[in-house]
C-alpha positions as CSV (number, residue, x, y, z in Angstrom):
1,X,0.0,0.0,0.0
2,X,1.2,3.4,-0.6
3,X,1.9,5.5,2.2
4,X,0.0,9.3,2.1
5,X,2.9,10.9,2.3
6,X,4.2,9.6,-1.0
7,X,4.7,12.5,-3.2
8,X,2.1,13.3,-6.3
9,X,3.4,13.0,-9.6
10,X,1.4,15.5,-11.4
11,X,0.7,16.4,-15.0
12,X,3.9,18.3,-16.8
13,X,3.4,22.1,-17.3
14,X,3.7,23.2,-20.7
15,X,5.2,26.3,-20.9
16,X,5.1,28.2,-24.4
17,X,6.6,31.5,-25.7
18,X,6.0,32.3,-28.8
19,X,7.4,35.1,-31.1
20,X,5.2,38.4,-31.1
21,X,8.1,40.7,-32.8
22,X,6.2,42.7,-35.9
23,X,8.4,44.5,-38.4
24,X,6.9,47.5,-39.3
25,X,7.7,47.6,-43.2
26,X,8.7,44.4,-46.0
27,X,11.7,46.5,-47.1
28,X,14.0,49.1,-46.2
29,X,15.5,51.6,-48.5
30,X,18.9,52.7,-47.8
31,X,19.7,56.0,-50.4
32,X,22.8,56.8,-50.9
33,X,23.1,60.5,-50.3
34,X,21.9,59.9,-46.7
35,X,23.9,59.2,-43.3
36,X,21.3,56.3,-42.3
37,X,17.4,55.0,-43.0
38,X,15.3,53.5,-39.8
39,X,12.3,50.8,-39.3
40,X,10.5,50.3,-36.4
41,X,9.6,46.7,-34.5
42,X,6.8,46.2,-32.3
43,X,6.7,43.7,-29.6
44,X,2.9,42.2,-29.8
45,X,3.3,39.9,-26.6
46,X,2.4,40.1,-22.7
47,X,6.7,39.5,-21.6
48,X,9.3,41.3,-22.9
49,X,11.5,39.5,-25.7
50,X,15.2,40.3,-26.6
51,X,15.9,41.5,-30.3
52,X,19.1,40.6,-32.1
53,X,19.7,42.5,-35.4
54,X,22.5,41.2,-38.8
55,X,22.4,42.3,-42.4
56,X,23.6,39.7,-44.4
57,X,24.7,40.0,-48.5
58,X,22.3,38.6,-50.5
59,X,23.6,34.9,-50.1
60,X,22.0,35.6,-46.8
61,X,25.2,34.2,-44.9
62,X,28.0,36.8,-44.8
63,X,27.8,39.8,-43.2
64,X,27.4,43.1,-45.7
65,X,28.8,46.6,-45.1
66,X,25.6,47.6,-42.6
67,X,25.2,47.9,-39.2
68,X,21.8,48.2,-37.3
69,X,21.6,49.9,-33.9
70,X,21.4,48.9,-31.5
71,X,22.5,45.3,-32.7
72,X,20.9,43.9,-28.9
73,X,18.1,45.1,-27.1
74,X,15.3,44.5,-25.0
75,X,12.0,45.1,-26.2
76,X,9.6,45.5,-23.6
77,X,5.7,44.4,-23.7
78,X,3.5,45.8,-26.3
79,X,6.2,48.1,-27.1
80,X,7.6,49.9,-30.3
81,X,11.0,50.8,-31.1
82,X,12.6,52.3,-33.8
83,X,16.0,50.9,-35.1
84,X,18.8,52.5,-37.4
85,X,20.9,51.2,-39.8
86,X,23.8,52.6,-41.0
87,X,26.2,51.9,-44.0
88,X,29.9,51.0,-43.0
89,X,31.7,51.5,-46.0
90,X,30.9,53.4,-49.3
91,X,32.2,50.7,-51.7
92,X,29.1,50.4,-53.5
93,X,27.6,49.9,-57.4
94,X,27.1,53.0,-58.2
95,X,25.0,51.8,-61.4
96,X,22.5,49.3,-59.8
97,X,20.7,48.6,-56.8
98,X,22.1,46.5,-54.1
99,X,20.3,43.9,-52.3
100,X,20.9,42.5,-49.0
101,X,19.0,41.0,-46.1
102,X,18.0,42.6,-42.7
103,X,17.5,39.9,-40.3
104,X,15.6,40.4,-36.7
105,X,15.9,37.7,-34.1
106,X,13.3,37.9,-31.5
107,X,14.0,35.7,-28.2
108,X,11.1,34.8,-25.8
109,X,12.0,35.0,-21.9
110,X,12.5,31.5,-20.5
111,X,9.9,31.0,-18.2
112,X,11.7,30.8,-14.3
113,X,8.3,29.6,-12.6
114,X,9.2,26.2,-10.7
115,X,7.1,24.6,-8.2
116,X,8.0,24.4,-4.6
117,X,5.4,22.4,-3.3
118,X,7.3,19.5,-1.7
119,X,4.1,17.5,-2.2
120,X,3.5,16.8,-5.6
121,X,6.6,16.7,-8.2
122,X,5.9,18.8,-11.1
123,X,7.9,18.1,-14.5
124,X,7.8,21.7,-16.5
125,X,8.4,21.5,-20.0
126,X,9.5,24.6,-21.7
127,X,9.0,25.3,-25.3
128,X,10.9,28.5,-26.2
129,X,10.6,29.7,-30.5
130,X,13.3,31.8,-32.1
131,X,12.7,33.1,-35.3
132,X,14.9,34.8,-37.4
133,X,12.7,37.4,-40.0
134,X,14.7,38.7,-42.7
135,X,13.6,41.6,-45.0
136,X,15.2,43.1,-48.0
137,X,17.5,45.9,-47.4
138,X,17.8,47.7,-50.9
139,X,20.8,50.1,-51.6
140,X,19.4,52.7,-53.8
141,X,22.7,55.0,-55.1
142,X,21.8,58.6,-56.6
143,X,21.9,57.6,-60.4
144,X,18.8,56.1,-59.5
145,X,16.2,58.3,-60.0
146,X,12.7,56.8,-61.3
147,X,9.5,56.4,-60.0
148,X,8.0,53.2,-59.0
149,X,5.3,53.9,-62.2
150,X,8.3,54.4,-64.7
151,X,9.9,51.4,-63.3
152,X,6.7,49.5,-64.0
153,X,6.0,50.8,-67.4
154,X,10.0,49.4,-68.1
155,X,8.6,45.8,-67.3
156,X,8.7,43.5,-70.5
157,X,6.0,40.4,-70.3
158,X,6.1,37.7,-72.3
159,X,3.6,34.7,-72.1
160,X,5.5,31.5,-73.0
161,X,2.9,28.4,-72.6
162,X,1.1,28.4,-69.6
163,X,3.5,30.9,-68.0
164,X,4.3,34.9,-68.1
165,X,8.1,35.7,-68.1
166,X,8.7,39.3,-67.0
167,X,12.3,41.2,-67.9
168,X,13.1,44.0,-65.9
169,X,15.8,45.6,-68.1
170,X,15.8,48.4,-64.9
171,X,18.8,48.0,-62.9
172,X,16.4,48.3,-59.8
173,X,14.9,45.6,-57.8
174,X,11.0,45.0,-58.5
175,X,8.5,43.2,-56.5
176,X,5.3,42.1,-57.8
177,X,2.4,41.2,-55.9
178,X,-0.3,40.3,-58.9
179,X,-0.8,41.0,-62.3
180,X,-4.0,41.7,-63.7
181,X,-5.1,41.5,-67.6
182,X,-8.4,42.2,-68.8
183,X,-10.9,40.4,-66.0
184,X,-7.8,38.0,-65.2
185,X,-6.0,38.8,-61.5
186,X,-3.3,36.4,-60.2
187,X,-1.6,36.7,-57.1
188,X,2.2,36.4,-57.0
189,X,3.1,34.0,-54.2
């Protein structure tokens, strides 16, 4: 027979933290001609979560003439912050756009709630998600100088089969969400 005061072997505590860091923009425009560019981040969580920043070239593994700062920092709850990034060198294409990668690592607290009851032995389980979010981080130099509508009117489609090949013969970098012809909309995933 078991004694009654043999300890309780409870149910483990599950313990998640999930990411809540928001990025306010998809892209950030560095210009040539000026000393830095900014983007804000935006904790959406109840616990404060640490924030790593890295721009990477755009094999998206070494590190490109860029830093953002602060590199570290602590971004409280339901907070917003507002982060700079600032060129290195000045050993760029002055003909083209550049493209790199902004990359924002958010880090959840770990969660330092243990039991003390000397009653009932408690297993705690905790499940901690990093994620890295990268974003483009375009180097516009000054010799760029058109509008988003002349870059578009540049574009060259071609329909090939079942498919629509678009040139950009621009030397800037172009994102397309859809494309719409006639009554025809498709979505670009």
């Amino acid at each position: 027979m078991a004694s009654s005061e043999s300890k309780k072997i409870e149910q483990p505590l599950l313990t998640q933290k999930y990411y809540g860091l928001r990025l306010g923009t998809t892209r950030v425009i560095y210009k040539e001609d000026a000393p830095s560019t900014s983007f804000w981040i935006m904790n959406e969580k109840e616990y404060p979560i640490l924030v790593q920043t890295q721009v990477y070239n755009d094999d998206k593994s070494s590190k490109a003439p860029f830093i953002v700062t602060p590199p570290i920092l602590k971004v409280e709850s339901n907070a917003r912050t507002r982060l700079k990034v600032i060129p290195t060198s000045n050993l760029f294409n002055k003909n083209e756009e550049s493209l790199y990668w902004l990359c924002v690592k958010g880090v959840p607290p770990l969660n330092d709630n243990e039991s003390n009851n000397k009653n009932n032995i408690t297993t705690n389980l905790n499940v901690n998600v990093v994620t890295n979010s990268c974003i483009k981080l375009i180097y516009r130099p000054k010799t760029i100088d058109l509008t988003t509508m002349e870059i578009a009117d540049k574009l060259k489609l071609e329909r090939k089969g079942n498919s629509i090949v678009i040139k950009n013969p621009t030397s800037s970098y172009v994102n397309i969400a859809n494309i719409k012809s006639g009554n025809l909309s498709f979505n670009i995933p």
